[in-house]
C-alpha positions in Angstrom: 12.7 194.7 167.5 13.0 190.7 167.4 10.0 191.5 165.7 11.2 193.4 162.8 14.4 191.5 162.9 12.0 188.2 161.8 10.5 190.1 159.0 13.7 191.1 157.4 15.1 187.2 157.9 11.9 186.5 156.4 11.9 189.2 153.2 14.6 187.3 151.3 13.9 184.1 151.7 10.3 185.1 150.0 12.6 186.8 147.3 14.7 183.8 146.3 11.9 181.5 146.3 9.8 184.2 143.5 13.1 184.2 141.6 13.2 180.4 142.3 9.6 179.8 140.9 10.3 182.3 137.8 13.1 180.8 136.8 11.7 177.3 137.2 8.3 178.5 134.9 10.9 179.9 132.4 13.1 176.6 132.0 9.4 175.1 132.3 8.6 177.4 129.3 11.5 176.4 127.4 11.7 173.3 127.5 7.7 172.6 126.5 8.5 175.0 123.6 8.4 172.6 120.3 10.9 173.5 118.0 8.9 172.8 115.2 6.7 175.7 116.1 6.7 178.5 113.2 7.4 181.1 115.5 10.4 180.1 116.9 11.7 179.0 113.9 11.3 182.1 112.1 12.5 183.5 114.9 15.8 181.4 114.8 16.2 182.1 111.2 16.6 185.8 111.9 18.9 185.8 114.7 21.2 183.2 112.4 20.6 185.9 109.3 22.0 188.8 111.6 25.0 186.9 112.6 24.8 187.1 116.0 26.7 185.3 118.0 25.7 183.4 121.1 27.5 184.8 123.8 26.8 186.8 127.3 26.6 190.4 125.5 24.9 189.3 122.4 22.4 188.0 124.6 22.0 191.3 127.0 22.2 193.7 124.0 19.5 191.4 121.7 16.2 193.4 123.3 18.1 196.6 122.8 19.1 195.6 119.4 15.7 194.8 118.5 13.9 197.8 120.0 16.3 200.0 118.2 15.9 198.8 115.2 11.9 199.0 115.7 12.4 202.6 116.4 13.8 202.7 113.2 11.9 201.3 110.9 8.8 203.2 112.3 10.8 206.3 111.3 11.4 205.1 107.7 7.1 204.5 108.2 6.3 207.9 108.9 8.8 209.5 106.4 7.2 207.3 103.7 3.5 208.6 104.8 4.7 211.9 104.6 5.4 211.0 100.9 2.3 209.7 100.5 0.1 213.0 102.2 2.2 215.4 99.6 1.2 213.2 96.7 -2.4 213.4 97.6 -2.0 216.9 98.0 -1.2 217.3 94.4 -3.8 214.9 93.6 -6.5 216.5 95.6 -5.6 220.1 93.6 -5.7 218.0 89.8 -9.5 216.7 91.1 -10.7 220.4 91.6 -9.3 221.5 88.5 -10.9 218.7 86.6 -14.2 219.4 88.2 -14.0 223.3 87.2 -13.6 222.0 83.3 -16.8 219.9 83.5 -18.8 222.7 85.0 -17.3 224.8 82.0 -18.0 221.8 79.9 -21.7 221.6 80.7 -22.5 225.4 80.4 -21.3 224.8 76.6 -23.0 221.8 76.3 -26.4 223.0 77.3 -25.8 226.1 74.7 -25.6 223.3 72.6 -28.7 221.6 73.1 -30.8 225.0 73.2 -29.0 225.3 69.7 -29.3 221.9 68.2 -32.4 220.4 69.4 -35.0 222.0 66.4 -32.8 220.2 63.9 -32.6 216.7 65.8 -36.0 216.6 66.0 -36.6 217.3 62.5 -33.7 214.6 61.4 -35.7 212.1 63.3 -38.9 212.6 61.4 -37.3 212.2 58.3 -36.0 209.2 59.5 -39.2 208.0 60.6 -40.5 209.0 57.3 -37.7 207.0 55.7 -38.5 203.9 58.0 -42.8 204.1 56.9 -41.0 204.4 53.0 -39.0 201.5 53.1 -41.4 199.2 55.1 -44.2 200.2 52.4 -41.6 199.0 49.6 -40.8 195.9 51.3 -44.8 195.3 52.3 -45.5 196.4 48.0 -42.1 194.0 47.1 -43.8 191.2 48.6 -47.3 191.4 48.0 -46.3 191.7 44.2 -44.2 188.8 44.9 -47.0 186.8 46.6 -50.3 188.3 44.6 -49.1 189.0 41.2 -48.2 186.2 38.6 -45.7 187.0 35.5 -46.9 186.9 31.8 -44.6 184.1 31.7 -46.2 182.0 34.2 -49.3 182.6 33.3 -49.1 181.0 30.0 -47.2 178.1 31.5 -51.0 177.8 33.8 -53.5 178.6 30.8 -52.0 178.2 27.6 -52.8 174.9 25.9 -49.8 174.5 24.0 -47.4 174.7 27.0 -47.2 171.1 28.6 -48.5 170.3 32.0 -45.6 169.4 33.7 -43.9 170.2 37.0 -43.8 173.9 36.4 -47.6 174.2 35.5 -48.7 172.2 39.0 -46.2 174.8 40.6 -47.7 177.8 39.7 -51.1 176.1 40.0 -50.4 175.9 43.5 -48.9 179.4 43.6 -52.6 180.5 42.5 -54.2 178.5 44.5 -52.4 180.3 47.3 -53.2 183.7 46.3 -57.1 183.1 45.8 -56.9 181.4 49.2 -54.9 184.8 50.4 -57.2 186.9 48.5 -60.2 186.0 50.9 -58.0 187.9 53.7 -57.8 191.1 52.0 -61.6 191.1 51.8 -61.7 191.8 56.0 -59.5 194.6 55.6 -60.0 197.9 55.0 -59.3 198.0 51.0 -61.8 195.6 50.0 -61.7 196.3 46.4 -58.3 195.0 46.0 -58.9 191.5 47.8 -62.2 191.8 45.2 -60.2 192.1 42.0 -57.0 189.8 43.2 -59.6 187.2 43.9 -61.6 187.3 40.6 -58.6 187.3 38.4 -57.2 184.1 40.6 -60.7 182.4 39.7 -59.8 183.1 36.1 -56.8 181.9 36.3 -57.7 178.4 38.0 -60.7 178.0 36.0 -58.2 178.6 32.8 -55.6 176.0 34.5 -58.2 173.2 35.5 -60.0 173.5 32.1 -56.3 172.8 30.3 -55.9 170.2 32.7 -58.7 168.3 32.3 -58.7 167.7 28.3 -54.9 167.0 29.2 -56.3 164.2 31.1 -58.6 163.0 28.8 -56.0 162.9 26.2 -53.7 161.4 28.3 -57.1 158.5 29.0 -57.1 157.8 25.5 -53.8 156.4 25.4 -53.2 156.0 29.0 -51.5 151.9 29.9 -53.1 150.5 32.8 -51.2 147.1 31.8 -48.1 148.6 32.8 -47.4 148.1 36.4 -45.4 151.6 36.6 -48.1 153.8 36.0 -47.6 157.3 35.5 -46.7 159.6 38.0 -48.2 162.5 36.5 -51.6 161.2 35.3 -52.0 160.4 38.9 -50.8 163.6 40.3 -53.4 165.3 37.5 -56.4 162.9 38.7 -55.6 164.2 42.6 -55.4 167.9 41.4 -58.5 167.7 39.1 -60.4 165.6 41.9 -60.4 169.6 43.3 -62.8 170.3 40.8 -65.6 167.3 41.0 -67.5 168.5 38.6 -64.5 168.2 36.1 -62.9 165.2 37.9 -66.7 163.1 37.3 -67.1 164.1 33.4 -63.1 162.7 33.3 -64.4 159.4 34.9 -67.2 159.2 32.7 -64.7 159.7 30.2 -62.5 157.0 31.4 -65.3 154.6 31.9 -66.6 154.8 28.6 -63.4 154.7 27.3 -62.0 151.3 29.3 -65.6 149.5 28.4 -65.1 149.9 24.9 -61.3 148.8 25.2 -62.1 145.3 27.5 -65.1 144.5 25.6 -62.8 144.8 22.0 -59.8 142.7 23.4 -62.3 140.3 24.8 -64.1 140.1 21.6 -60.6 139.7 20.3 -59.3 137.0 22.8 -63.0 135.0 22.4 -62.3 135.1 18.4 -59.0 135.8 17.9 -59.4 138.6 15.7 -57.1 141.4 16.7 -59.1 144.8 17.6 -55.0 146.6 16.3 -53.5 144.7 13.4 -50.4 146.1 15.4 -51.3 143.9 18.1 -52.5 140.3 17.2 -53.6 138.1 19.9 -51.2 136.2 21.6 -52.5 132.8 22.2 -55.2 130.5 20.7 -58.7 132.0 20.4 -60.8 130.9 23.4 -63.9 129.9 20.8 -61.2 127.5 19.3 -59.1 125.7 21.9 -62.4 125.3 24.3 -64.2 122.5 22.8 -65.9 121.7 25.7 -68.8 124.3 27.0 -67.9 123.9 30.4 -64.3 124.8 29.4 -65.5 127.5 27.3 -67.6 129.2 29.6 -64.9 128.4 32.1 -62.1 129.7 30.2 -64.6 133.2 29.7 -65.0 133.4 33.1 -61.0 133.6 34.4 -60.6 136.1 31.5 -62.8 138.2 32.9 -61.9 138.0 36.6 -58.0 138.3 35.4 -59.3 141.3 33.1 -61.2 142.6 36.7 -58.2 142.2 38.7 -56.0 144.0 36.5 -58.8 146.8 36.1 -58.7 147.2 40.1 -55.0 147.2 40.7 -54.7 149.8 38.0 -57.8 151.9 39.2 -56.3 151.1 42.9 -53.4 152.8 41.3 -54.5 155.7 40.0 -57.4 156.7 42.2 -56.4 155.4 46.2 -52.8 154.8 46.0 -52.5 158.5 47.6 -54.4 157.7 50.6 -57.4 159.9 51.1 -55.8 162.2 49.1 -58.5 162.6 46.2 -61.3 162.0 48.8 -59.9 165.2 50.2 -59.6 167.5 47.4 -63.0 166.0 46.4 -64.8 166.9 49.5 -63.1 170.1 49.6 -64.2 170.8 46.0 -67.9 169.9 47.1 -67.5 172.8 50.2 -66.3 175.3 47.5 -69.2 174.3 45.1 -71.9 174.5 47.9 -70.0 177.9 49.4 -70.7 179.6 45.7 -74.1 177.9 44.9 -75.8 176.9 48.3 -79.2 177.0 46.2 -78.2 173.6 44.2 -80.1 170.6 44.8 -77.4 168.3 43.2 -74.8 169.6 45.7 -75.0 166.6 47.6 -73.7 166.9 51.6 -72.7 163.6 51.9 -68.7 162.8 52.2 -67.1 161.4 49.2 -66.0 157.2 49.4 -63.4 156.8 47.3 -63.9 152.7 47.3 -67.2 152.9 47.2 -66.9 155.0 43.8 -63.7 152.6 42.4 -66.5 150.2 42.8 -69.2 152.0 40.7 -66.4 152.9 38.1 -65.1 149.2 38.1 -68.8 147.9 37.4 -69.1 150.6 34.9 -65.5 149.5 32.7 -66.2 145.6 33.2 -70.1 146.2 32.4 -69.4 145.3 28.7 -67.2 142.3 29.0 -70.0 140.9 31.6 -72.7 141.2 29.4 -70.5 139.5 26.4 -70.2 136.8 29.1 -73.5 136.3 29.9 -74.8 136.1 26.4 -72.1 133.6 25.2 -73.3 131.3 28.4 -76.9 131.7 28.3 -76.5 130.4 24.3 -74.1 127.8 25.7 -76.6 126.7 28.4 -79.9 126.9 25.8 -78.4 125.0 22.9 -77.2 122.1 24.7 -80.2 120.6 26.9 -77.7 118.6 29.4 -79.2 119.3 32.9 -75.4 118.4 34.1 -73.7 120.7 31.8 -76.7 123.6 33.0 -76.3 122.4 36.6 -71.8 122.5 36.4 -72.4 126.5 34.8 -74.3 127.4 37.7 -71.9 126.4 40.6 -69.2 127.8 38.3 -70.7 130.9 38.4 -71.6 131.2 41.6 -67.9 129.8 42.5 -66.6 133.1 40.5 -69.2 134.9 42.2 -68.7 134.5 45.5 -64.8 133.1 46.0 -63.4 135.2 43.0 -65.9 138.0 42.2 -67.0 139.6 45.3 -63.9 139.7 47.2 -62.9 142.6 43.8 -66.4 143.8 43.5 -68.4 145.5 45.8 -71.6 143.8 47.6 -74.1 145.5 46.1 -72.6 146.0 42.3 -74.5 145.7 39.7 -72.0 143.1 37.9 -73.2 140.7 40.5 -76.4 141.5 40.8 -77.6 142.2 37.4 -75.6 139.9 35.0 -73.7 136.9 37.3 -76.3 136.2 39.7 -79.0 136.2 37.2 -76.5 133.9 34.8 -76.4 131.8 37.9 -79.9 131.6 38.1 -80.9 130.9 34.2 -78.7 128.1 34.8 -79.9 126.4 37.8 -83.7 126.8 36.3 -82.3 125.6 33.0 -81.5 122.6 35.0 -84.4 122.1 36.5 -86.2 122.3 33.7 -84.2 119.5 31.7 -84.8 117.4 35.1 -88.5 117.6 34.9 -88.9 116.6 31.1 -86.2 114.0 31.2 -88.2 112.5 34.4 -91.6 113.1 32.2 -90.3 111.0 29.4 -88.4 108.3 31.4 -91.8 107.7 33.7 -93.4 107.1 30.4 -91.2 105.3 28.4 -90.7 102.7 31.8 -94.4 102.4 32.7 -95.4 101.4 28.8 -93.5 98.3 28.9 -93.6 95.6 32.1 -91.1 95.6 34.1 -88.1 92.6 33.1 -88.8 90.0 35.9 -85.8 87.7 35.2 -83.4 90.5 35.9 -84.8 92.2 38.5 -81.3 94.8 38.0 -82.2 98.7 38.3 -83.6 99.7 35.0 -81.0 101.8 32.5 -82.6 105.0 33.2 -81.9 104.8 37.0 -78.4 104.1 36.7 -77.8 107.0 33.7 -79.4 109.3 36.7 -77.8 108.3 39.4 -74.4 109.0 36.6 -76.0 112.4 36.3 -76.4 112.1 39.9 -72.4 111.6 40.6 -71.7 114.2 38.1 -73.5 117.0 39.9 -72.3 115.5 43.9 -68.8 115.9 42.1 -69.2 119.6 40.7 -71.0 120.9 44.0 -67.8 119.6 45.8 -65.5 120.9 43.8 -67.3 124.5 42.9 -69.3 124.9 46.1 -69.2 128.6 47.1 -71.4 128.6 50.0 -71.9 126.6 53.8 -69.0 124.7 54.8 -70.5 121.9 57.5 -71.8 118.7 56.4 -75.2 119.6 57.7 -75.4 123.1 55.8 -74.2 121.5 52.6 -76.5 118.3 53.1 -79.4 121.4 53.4 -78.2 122.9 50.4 -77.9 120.2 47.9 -80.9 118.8 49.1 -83.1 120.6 46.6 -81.1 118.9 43.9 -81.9 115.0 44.9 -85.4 116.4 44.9 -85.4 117.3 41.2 -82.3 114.7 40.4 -83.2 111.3 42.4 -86.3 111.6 44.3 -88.7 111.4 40.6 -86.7 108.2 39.8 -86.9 106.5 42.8 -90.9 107.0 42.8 -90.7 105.2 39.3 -88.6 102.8 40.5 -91.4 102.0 43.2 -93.8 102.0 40.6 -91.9 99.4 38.4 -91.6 97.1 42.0 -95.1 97.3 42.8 -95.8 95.6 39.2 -93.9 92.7 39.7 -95.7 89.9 40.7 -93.8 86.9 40.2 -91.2 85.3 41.1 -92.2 85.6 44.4 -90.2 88.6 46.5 -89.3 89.7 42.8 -90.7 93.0 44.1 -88.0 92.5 47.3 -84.5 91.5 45.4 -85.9 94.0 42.6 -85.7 97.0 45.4 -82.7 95.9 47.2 -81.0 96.1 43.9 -82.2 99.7 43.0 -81.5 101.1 46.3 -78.3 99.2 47.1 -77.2 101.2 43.5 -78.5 104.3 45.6 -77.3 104.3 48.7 -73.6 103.5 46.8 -73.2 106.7 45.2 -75.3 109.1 47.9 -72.1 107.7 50.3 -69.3 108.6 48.2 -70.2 112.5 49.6 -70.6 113.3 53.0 -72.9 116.0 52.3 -75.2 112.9 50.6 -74.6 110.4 53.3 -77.5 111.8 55.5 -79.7 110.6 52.3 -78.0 107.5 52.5 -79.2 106.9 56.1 -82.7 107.6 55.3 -82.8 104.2 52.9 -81.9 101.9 55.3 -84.4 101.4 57.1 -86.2 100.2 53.3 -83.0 98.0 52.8 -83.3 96.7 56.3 -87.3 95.8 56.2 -86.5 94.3 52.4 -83.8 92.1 53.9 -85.7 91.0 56.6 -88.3 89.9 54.3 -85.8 88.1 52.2 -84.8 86.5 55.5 -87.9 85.2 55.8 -88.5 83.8 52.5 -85.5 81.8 53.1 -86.2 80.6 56.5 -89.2 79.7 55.4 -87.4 77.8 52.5 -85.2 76.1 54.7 -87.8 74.7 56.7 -89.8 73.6 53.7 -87.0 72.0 52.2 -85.5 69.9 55.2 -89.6 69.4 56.2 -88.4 70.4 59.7 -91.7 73.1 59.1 -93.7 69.4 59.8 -92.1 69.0 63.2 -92.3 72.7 64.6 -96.5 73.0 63.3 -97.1 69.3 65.7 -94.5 68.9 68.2 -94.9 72.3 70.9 -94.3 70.3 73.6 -92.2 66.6 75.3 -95.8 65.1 75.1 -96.2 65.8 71.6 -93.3 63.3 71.0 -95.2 60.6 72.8 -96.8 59.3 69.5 -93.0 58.9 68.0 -92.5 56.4 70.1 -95.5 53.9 68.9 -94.5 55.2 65.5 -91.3 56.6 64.5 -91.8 56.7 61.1 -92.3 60.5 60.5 -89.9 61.7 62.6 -86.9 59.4 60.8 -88.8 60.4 57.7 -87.6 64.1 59.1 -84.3 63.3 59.9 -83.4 61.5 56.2 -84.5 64.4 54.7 -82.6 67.2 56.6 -79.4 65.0 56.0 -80.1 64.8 52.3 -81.1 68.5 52.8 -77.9 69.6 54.7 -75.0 68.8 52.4 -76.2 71.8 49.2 -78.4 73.4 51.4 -76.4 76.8 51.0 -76.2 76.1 47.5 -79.8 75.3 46.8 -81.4 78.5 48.5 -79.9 80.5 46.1 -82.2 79.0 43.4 -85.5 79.1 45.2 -88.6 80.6 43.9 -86.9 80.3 40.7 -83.6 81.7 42.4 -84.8 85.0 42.9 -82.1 85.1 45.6 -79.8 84.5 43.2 -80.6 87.9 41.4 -79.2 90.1 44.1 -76.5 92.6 43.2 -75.1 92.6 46.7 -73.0 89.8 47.7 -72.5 90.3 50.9 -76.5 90.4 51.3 -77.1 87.4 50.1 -74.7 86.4 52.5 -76.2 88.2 55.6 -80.0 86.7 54.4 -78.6 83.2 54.3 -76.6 83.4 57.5 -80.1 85.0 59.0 -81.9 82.5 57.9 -80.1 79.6 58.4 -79.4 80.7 62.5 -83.0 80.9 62.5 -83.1 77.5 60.9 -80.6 76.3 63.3 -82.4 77.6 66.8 -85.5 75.7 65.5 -83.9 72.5 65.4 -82.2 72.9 68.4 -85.8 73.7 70.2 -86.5 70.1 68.4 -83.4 68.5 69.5 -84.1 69.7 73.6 -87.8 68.1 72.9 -86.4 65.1 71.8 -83.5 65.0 74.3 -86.0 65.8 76.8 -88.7 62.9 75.6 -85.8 60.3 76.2 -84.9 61.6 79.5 -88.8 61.3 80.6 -88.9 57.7 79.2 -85.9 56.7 81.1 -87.2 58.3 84.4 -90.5 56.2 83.6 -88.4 52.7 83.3 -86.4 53.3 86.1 -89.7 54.4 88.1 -92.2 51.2 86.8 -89.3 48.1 87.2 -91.0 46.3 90.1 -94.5 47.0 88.4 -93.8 45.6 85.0 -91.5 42.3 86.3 -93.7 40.1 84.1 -93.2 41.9 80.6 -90.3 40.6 79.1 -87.1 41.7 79.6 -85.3 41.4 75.8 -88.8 43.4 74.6 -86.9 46.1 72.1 -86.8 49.8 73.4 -87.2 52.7 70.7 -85.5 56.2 71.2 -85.9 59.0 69.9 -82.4 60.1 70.0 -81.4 57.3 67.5 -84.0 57.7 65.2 -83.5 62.0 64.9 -79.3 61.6 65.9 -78.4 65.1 64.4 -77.2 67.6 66.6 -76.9 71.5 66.7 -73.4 71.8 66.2 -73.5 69.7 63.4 -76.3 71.5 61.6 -74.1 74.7 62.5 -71.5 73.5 60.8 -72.7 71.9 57.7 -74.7 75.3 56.8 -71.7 78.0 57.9 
């Protein structure tokens, strides 16, 4: 009983403490709820739409409220899908229906079909018929469009009296198309129609190539190469006829011929001043008549006809290459076709066409006239003057044009330089050599008939007239030389010309020296005079000068000798030559002293010597010193001589210093031996009696 009584004390205290812990997770709830939570603010916003107020009953009846009103709107719901079912009743009946019609529909339309299909299938093989129709008219449209030429253009192509202009290279090209085309047919199955379409396109560009070429040659014959705007359709012509070389070569020959007789007239003209066209007189003075001089004439030939050359290339640069490759092309290609129709012909030549190489050939072939006028003009020039100069000036102004002017426009191997310049060069330079050899014939024998003029002893006339010729060929191979440009190459190649120009004079010269016997070293002042001349003009060129060095060792051994002729002079004169053949030694002295009287005998006559001594070598051996050309030489031979003079006498002066010293040393040593010779007995010295010293003797002949 106490028992039970405990649990029922003990029942509602558990009670109010659940309620208790309820209520306290509620408030908990509530007061962790955020009020910015969307819920509870949609929430809100309802209750404050309804109107509801917050009171004790609004607050009991609010789950009511809300449950009813649940309740009803789920009864609007399933009124509204009861709608809904009816409707899709209805719809369900109209889908049924339609499906009855299309089954209905389909029976008829397969009647249809069994009915209608014989005639579709027909339409649609007229149509296909109508398709192959209209393609054949399109394919027959443009092959006559493509294959067949109009009357109208076919005369424009053939007919010689309609003008080759821009229409006529049009339709050429048309037809050069369709025989190109043509070749196609020939693989298909109707050969006979590529056959024909080809062989009347032949016709047709055989027609149009033969019309333009004799409109090119008549176009040649008055074609302007002066004129630096050269035709556009002469060149256009030349690159289209180049397709037919045959053709294209008979128009150069044409050409050629044409230009050589044109440049060898106005040359004619410009050489005589007579105009080839009264409507065209020369302009300017004749070159026959303002070029009095034949190196000016010849000179004056020569820039005509490298102007004449240079004009000729920029115009045939003009009309042949300006295109590029273009003619080299159509050339080659012509050569292909040619060897494609006649295989068997052995002037169908394989190799490729050089268009430079065959500017070249046609340049040598317009100029060939004016060249040849040239060369004849200078090889008269050359012949009727004998003036090895004059020949020698033509050749390195030929060979200047040749190689600075010529070949740079030419080509290496034309026949302009190797036929008719070279050769001119040539004529010249043996027309040279030749006036050389018979001027050095006559001048050997016109100098060895008379004796050689001893009082001179100047180089003779002729030498110094060759070594003028001399100057004027050094001068015209510096200022015209075409070929090595170091001083060693050049020295090599104008040494052939001091052979035929110097070297024969010189040996002359030699033999006019070795005849000259008196004065004495006549032969010496005669040589230094003649080589001096030499060696003055071979060192105005520094392609000579390596001549130059080869006489002086001559000069140097003639000087010497002349240095010795003087010393020897010098010693005569003074008679010092007495004292240096007796005196060697300090004992040959001894003598002197016993008696003085050749050695004051010396020493008057090197102070009467002294004073003109400078003066008076100039006039010994009949002053054959004198006669020397060179100042300064005779300068050097006398300073020579006179140091040489000068250490001779001081070798003297030591002896004699030297005796005196030994004669003191033998007083000073023999005092006590000789006390009984008298004391005032009168001493002689050597120094007194020869009192002349080096420096002096320096001086007085400086």
């Amino acid at each position: 009983m106490a028992a039970s009584v405990a649990s029922s004390s003990d029942a509602p205290s558990a009670a109010s403490t659940a309620r208790s812990n309820a209520l306290q997770n509620r408030i908990t709830a509530v007061l962790s709820a955020s009020y910015a939570d969307l819920e509870i603010r949609d929430a809100l916003n309802v209750l404050d739409e309804r109107g509801w107020q917050n009171n004790a009953e609004s607050r009991r009846n609010l789950r009511l409220d809300v449950q009813a009103e649940l309740i009803k709107c789920n009864g609007e719901i399933v009124q509204d899908f009861g709608l809904v079912a009816k409707q899709l009743q209805r719809v369900g009946a109209a889908i049924a229906s339609l499906d009855a019609s299309c089954a209905e529909m389909r029976k008829h339309i397969s009647a249809a079909q069994r009915e209608t299909g014989p005639m579709l299938d027909e339409a649609r093989a007229i149509l296909r018929e109508k398709e192959n129709v209209e393609t054949k008219r399109k394919l027959f449209d443009a092959f006559t469009a493509h294959f067949v030429v109009s009357e109208a253009d076919l005369a424009t192509l053939t007919s010689t009296a309609e003008p080759v202009n821009d229409s006529f290279f049009r339709i050429l090209t048309r037809v050069k198309k369709i025989h190109e085309d043509s070749q196609v047919l020939l693989g298909s199955e109707n050969q006979r129609l590529g056959l024909e379409i080809l062989e009347q396109s032949s016709r047709h560009l055989n027609a149009a190539y033969q019309k333009l070429y004799r409109w090119v040659q008549r176009e040649f014959k008055s074609l302007d190469l002066e004129n630096p705007q050269l035709g556009f359709a002469i060149r256009r012509a030349v690159r289209v006829l180049a397709e037919r070389p045959s053709l294209f070569q008979s128009c150069l020959d044409f050409f050629a011929e044409s230009r050589e007789q044109i440049l060898s007239s106005n040359f004619y003209a410009s050489l005589t001043g007579t105009p080839v066209d009264q409507d065209h007189p020369v302009m300017g003075k004749a070159i026959e008549l303002s070029a009095h001089d034949p190196l000016r004439y010849i000179s004056d030939m020569l820039a005509w006809a490298h102007s004449a050359t240079v004009s000729e290339r920029e115009a045939l640069e003009i009309l042949f290459i300006a295109e590029g490759d273009e003619i080299a092309r159509n050339i080659q290609a012509g050569l292909e076709t040619e060897r494609l129709t006649d295989p068997e012909d052995p002037e169908q030549s394989g190799a490729p066409f050089d268009g430079r190489h065959a500017l070249a050939e046609l340049l040598d072939r317009v100029l060939v006239g004016v060249f040849r006028q040239l060369k004849q003009r200078s090889e008269q020039v050359v012949q009727s003057h004998d003036d090895a100069l004059l020949a020698y000036k033509v050749s390195n102004l030929v060979g200047f044009y040749t190689t600075k002017l010529f070949s740079p426009l030419l080509n290496t191997m034309s026949s302009l330089i190797h036929e008719i310049l070279d050769p001119l060069s040539n004529a010249a330079v043996a027309a040279f050599r030749s006036s050389m050899r018979d001027r050095v014939v006559t001048t050997k024998t016109d100098a060895l008939a008379l004796p050689p003029d001893a009082n001179s002893l100047s180089p003779p006339d002729f030498l110094i007239d060759a070594l003028e010729t001399l100057h004027g060929l050094m001068q015209s191979f510096d200022s015209t030389s075409s070929g090595p440009t170091t001083i060693s190459s050049r020295a090599e190649a104008f040494s052939p010309i001091l052979d035929e120009a110097l070297d024969p004079y010189l040996e002359i010269c030699d033999l006019l020296a070795t005849r000259l016997k008196s004065p004495p070293h006549a032969t010496d002042v005669f040589t230094v005079n003649y080589l001096n001349n030499v060696h003055a003009v071979l060192v105005s060129q520094p392609f000579t000068s390596p001549r130059a060095e080869t006489l002086q060792p001559y000069l140097s051994a003639r000087e010497a000798s002349l240095v010795n002729a003087t010393y020897t002079w010098f010693l005569r004169t003074s008679n010092l030559s007495a004292l240096i053949d007796t005196i060697a030694t300090v004992d040959n002295l001894a003598s002197s002293y016993r008696d003085p009287r050749a050695l004051s005998d010396v020493a008057r006559k090197i102070d009467a010597f002294l004073p003109t001594a400078t003066e008076d070598v100039r006039a010994m051996d009949g002053g054959v010193l004198g006669r020397l050309q060179d100042p300064a030489m005779v300068r050097r031979v006398v300073e020579a001589a006179a140091e040489r003079f000068v250490d001779e006498f001081e070798r003297i002066e030591e002896l004699v210093v030297e005796a005196d010293k030994a004669k003191r040393r033998g007083l000073e040593e023999g005092v006590g031996e000789n006390e009984d010779e008298e004391d005032d007995e009168e001493q002689v010295w050597l120094r007194e009696i020869f009192p002349r010293t080096v420096d002096e003797i320096r001086v007085l002949l400086s």
